[in-house]
C-alpha positions in Angstrom: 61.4 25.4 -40.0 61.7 29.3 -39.6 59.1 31.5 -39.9 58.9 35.1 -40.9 55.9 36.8 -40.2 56.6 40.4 -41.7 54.0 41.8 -44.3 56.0 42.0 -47.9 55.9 45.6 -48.9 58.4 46.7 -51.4 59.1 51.0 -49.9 61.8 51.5 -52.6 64.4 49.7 -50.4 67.9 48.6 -52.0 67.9 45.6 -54.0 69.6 43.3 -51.3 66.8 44.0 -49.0 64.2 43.2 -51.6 65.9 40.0 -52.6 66.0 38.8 -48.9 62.5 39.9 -48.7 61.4 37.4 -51.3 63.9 34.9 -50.6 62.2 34.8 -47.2 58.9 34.5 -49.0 59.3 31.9 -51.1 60.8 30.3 -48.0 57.2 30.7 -46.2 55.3 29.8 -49.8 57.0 26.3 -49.7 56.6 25.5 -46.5 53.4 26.7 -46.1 52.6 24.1 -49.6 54.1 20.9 -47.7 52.0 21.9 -45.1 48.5 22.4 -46.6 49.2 20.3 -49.5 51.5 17.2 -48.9 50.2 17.1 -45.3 53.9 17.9 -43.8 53.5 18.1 -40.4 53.7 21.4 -38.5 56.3 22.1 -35.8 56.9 25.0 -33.7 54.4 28.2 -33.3 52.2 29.4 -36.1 51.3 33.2 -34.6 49.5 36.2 -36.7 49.6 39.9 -35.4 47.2 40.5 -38.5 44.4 39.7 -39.5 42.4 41.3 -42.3 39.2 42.7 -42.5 36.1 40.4 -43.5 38.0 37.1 -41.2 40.8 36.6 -43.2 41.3 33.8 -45.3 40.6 30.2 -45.7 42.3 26.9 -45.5 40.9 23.4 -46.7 41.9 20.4 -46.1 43.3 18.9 -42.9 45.1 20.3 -40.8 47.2 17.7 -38.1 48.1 20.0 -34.6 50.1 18.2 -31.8 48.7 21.4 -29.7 47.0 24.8 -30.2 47.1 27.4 -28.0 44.6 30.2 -28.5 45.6 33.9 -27.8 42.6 36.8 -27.6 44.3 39.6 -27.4 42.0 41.6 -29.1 39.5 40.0 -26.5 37.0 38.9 -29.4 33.8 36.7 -27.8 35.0 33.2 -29.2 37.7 31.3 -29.1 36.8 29.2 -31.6 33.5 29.9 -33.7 32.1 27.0 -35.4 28.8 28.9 -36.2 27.2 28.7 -39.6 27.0 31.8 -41.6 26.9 32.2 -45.7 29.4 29.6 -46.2 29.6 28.1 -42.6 29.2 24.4 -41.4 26.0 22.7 -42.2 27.0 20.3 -39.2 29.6 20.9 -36.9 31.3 19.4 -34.2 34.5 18.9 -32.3 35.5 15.6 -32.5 37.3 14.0 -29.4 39.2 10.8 -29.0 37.6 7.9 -26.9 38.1 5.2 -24.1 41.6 7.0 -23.7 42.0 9.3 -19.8 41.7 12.6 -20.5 39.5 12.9 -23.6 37.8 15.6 -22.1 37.3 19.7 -22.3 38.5 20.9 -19.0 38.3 24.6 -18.1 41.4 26.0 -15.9 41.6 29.1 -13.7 43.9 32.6 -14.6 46.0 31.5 -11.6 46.1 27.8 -10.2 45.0 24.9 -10.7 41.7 22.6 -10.3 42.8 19.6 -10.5 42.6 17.0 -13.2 39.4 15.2 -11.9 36.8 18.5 -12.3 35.5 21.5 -14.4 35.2 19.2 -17.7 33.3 17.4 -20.1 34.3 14.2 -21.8 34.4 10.6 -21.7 36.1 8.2 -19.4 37.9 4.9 -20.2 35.0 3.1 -19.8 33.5 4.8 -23.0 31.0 6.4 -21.0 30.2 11.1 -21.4 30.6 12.5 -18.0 30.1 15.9 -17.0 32.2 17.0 -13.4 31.5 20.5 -11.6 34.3 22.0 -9.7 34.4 21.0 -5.6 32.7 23.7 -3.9 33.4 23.8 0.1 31.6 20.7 0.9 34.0 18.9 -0.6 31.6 18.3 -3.4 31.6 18.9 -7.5 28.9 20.6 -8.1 27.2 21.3 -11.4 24.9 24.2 -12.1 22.4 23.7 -14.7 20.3 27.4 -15.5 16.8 27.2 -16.9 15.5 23.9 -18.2 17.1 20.6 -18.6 15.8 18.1 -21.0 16.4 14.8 -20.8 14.9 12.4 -23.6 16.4 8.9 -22.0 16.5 7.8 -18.1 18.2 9.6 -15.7 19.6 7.3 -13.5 21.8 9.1 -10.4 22.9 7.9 -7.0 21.5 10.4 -5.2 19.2 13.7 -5.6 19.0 16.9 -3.2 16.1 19.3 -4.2 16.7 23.2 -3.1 14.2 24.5 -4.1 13.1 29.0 -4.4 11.3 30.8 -2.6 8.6 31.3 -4.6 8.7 27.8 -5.9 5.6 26.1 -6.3 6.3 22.0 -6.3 9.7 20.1 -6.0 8.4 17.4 -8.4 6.2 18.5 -11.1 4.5 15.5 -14.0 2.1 18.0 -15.2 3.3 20.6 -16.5 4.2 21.5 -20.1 3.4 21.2 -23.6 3.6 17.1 -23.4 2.3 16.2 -20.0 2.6 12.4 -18.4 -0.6 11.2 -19.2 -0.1 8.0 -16.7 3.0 10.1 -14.2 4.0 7.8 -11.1 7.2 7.4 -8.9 9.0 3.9 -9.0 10.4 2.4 -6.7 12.2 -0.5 -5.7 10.6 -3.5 -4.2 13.3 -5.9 -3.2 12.0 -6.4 0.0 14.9 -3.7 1.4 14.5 -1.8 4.1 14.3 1.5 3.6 12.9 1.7 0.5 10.5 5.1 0.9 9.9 8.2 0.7 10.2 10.3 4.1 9.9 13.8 6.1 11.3 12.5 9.5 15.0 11.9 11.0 16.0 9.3 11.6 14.4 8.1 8.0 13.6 4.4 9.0 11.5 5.3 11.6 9.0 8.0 11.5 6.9 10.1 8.5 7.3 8.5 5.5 5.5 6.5 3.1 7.0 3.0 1.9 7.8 -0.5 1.7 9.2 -2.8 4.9 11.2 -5.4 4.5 7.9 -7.4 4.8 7.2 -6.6 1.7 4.3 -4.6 3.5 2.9 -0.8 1.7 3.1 1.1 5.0 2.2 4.9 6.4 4.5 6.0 9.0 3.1 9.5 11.1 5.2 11.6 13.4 5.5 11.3 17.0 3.1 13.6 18.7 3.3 14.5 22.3 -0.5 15.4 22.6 -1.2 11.7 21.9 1.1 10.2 24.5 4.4 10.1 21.8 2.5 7.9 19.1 3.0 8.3 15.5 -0.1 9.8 14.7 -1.3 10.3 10.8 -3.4 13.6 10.7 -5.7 13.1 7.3 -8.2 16.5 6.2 -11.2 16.5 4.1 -12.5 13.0 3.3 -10.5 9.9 3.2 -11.7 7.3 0.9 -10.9 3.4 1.4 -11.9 1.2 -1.0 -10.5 -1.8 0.6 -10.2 -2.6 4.6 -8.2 -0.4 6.2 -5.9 -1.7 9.1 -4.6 0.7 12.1 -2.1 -0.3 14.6 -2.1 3.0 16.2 -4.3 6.1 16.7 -6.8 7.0 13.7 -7.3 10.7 13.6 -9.5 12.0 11.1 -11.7 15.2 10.4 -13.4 14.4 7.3 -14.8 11.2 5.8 -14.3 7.4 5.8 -15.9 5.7 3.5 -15.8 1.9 2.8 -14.7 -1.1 5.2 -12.5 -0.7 8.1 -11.2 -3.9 10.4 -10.8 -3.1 14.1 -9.2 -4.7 16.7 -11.5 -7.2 18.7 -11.4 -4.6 21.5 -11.3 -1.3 19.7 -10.8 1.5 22.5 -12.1 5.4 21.1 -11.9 8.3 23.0 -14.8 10.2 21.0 -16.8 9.6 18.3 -18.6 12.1 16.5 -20.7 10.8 13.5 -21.3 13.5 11.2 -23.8 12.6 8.2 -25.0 14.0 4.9 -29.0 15.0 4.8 -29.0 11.6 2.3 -27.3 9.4 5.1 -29.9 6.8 6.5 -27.9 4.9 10.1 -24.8 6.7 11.8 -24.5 3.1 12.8 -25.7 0.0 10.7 -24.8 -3.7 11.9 -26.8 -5.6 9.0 -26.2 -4.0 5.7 -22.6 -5.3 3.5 -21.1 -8.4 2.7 -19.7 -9.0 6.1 -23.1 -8.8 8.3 -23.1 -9.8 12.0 -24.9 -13.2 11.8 -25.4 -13.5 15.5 -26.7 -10.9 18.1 -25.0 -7.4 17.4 -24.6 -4.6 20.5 -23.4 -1.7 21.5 -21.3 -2.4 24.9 -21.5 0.2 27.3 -19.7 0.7 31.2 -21.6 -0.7 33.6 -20.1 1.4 36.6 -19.7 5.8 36.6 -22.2 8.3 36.3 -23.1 9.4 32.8 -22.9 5.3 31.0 -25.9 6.8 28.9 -26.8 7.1 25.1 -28.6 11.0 24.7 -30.6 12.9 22.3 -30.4 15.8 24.2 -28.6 16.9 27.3 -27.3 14.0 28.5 -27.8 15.0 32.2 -31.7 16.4 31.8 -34.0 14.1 28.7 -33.7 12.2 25.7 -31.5 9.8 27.6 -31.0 5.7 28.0 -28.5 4.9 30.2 -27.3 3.9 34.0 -27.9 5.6 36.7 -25.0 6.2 39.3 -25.7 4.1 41.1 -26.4 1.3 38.5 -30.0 1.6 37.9 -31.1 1.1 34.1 -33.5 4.3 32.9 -35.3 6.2 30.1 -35.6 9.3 30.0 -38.4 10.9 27.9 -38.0 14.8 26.4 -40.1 17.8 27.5 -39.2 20.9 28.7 -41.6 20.7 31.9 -42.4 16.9 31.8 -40.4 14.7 30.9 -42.2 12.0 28.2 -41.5 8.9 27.0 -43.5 7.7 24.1 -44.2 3.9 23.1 -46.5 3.4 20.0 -47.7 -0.1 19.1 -48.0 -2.6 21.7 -45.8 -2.5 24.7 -45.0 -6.0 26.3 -43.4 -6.3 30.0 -42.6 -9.7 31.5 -41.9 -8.5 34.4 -43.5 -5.7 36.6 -44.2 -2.0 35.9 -43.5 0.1 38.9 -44.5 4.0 39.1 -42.5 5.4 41.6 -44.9 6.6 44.6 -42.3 7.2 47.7 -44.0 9.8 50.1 -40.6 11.6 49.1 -41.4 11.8 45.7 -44.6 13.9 46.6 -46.1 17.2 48.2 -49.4 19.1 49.0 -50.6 15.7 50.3 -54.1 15.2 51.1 -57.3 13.0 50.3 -58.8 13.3 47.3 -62.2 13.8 48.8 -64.6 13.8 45.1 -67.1 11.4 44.3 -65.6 8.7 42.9 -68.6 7.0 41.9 -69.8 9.7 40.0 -67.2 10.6 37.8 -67.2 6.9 37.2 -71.1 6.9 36.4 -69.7 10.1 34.2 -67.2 8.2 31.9 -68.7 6.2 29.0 -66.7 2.7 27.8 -66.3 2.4 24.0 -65.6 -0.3 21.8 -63.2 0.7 18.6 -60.5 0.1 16.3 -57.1 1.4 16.4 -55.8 2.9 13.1 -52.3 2.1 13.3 -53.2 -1.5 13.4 -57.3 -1.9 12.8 -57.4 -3.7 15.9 -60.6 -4.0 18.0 -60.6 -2.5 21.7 -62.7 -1.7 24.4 -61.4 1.4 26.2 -61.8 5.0 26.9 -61.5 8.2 25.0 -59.2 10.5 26.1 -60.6 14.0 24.8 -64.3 12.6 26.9 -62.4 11.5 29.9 -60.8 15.1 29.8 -63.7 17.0 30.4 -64.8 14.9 33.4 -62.0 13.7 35.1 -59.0 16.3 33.9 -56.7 14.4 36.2 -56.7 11.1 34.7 -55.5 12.6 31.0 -52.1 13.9 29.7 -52.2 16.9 26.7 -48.7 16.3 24.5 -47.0 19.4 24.3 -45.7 18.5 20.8 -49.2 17.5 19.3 -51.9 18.2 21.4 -52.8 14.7 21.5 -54.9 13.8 24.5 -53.8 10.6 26.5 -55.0 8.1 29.5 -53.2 8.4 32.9 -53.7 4.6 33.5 -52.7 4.7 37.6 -55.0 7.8 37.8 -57.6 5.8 36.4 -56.7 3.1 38.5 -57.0 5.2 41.4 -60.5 6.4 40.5 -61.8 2.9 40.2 -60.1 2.1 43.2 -62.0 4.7 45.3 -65.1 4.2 43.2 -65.2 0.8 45.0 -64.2 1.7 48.2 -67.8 3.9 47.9 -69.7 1.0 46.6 -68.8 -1.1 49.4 -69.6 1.6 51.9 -72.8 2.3 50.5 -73.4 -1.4 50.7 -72.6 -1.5 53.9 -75.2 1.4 54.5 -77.5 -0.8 53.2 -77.2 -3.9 55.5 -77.3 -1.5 58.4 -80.8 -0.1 57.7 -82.5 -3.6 56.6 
């Protein structure tokens, strides 16, 4: 079919000319009419070089193209505008065929080619929409998606790389929006696979990550660390909350709060331990209270061999201090700045022996006490009493009395002025008291 595309415009021409003209009209008019009308197809090019003000006009019905090739000379900003305007589409679309290769929109370069399999949208012969990015210099087709991307099914893809900005606040974010996840969580698989985690480290299998084992086991993986002899140590801040019991293979490093059961080896081994408690804590270590109570005899087990096997509330190497010595000895140390006191109240019960260490080593300034015993004794009243801690009747002394006659057999606390006995001064009183009884007797049987 021929086509002539010249506007008719009758300039006064000779009559041939005019007659060809419309000849060459009508020509156009009829084919145009099996066209549009009987549904003729169309062969060849259609091409305009004008087109009038306002769009042009309009054609209904439909139209059959084996191929359409679209020319912008006039470099207008749409190839083809489906918009809606005044008498626009109320729903439009491009329909494409399916399950056929090749029903897709592909976009190809000025120069070149990108090959068949990239740069388009469409549907595969499986039925299924696909969108392909062009290979970048990975090797890879890469996709770039600007601003956000809703997706109102499940997105299901093989693999996904984060990258994120600089100023980028989270990679993964369930909370933010207008409709936020009101129960948001990760799945994933629990096949019993291994691998199936989430991880920092490199290889992935074996260090930082958080996952499954093929055991079927929920497990925490740390980094190796060299200042803990290459173990994969776990580094947890603020307070750390089990509810359960918690089970550590390795190193436990924490520096804030564990609260809640935790199983230990038989043999645990620590390096340090510093309990740090809240004004409402009662025990930094309790052996009776919860459901799993020691039921026979609970200890602390200390080294028997070393200087400093001691427990301290003070310095360690001056008071406050049970321990061993260095050279094995068991001792208590009392606190005082000058003397060093140990305080007992209630009654004190020894099977064994009390010693008081009286080595002429121990002791200077040596020489008799040379005071009449038996006068300070005659001096010191007995009473008979009850003690208010317990309402229990004794005969003894009173300290504050004893003070003012015999200064040496009392101690003054330093923390509350309390007056005490010196038992082995007393002791040593008597003692010479005696010694002058039996020397006055003595006297006696001489002059008789």
């Amino acid at each position: 079919m021929g086509w002539y595309s010249t506007p008719f415009n009758y300039d006064g021409t000779s009559p041939t000319q005019v007659r060809d003209d419309l000849q060459k009209a009508n020509e156009n008019f009829q084919a145009l009419s099996d066209v549009f009308e009987n549904g003729t197809p169309l062969s060849g090019r259609i091409k305009s070089s004008y087109i009038p003000d306002g769009g042009g006009g309009s054609v209904s019905g439909n139209i059959t193209v084996n191929s359409v090739k679209v020319s912008n000379p006039n470099r207008v900003n749409f190839g083809v505008d489906l918009s809606p305007n005044a008498s626009g589409f109320y729903q439009a679309a491009i329909k494409m065929p399916v399950g056929v290769p090749g029903s897709a929109i592909q976009w190809q370069p000025t120069s070149g080619d990108w090959g068949v399999g990239e740069s388009k949208i469409g549907v595969d012969t499986a039925g299924n929409f696909m969108i392909i990015g062009r290979y970048n210099s990975s090797g890879k087709r890469v996709i770039n998606l600007h601003d956000d991307v809703n997706v109102s099914g499940q997105l299901t893809p093989i693999s996904i790389r984060l990258a994120p900005q600089a100023n980028q606040n989270s990679l993964i974010d369930l909370r933010s929006g207008a409709t936020d996840c009101s129960g948001a969580y990760i799945l994933m698989p629990t096949g019993g696979v291994s691998g199936n985690f989430i991880s920092w480290g490199d290889p992935p299998h074996d260090n930082t990550l958080i996952g499954i084992l093929s055991s079927n086991r929920f497990v925490i993986f740390g980094r190796a660390d060299a200042a803990y002899g290459g173990r994969r140590t776990i580094y947890m801040y603020d307070d750390t909350i089990v509810t359960g019991n918690a089970y550590i293979s390795g190193n436990l490093t924490v520096s804030g709060t564990i609260s809640g059961n935790i199983s230990l080896p038989s043999t645990p081994t620590f390096q340090h331990i510093d309990i740090q408690t809240t004004p409402s804590d009662t025990y930094g270590l309790n052996f009776r209270n919860g459901y799993n109570n020691f039921t026979g005899s609970a200890c602390i087990l200390m080294p028997t061999s070393g200087n400093g096997n001691k427990i301290s509330w003070g310095d360690p190497d001056r008071d406050s201090t049970i321990g061993l010595s260095s050279s094995g000895l068991f001792f208590i140390f009392g606190a005082g700045s000058t003397t060093r006191t140990v305080f007992l109240y209630d009654d004190l019960r020894v099977a064994g022996t009390i010693y008081q260490g009286s080595d002429i080593s121990m002791k200077e300034n040596i020489e008799l006490f040379s005071d009449s015993a038996l006068n300070l004794v005659k001096s010191i009243d007995v009473y008979k009493y009850l003690f208010k801690v317990d309402q229990k009747e004794h005969v003894g002394f009173i300290a504050n009395y004893v003070k003012d006659v015999f200064p040496m057999g009392v101690t003054v606390s330093e923390e509350d002025d309390k007056c005490s006995i010196n038992i082995l001064d007393m002791l040593a009183l008597l003692f010479k008291a005696v010694k002058e009884l039996i020397s006055h007797v003595e006297d006696l049987k001489g002059n008789i």
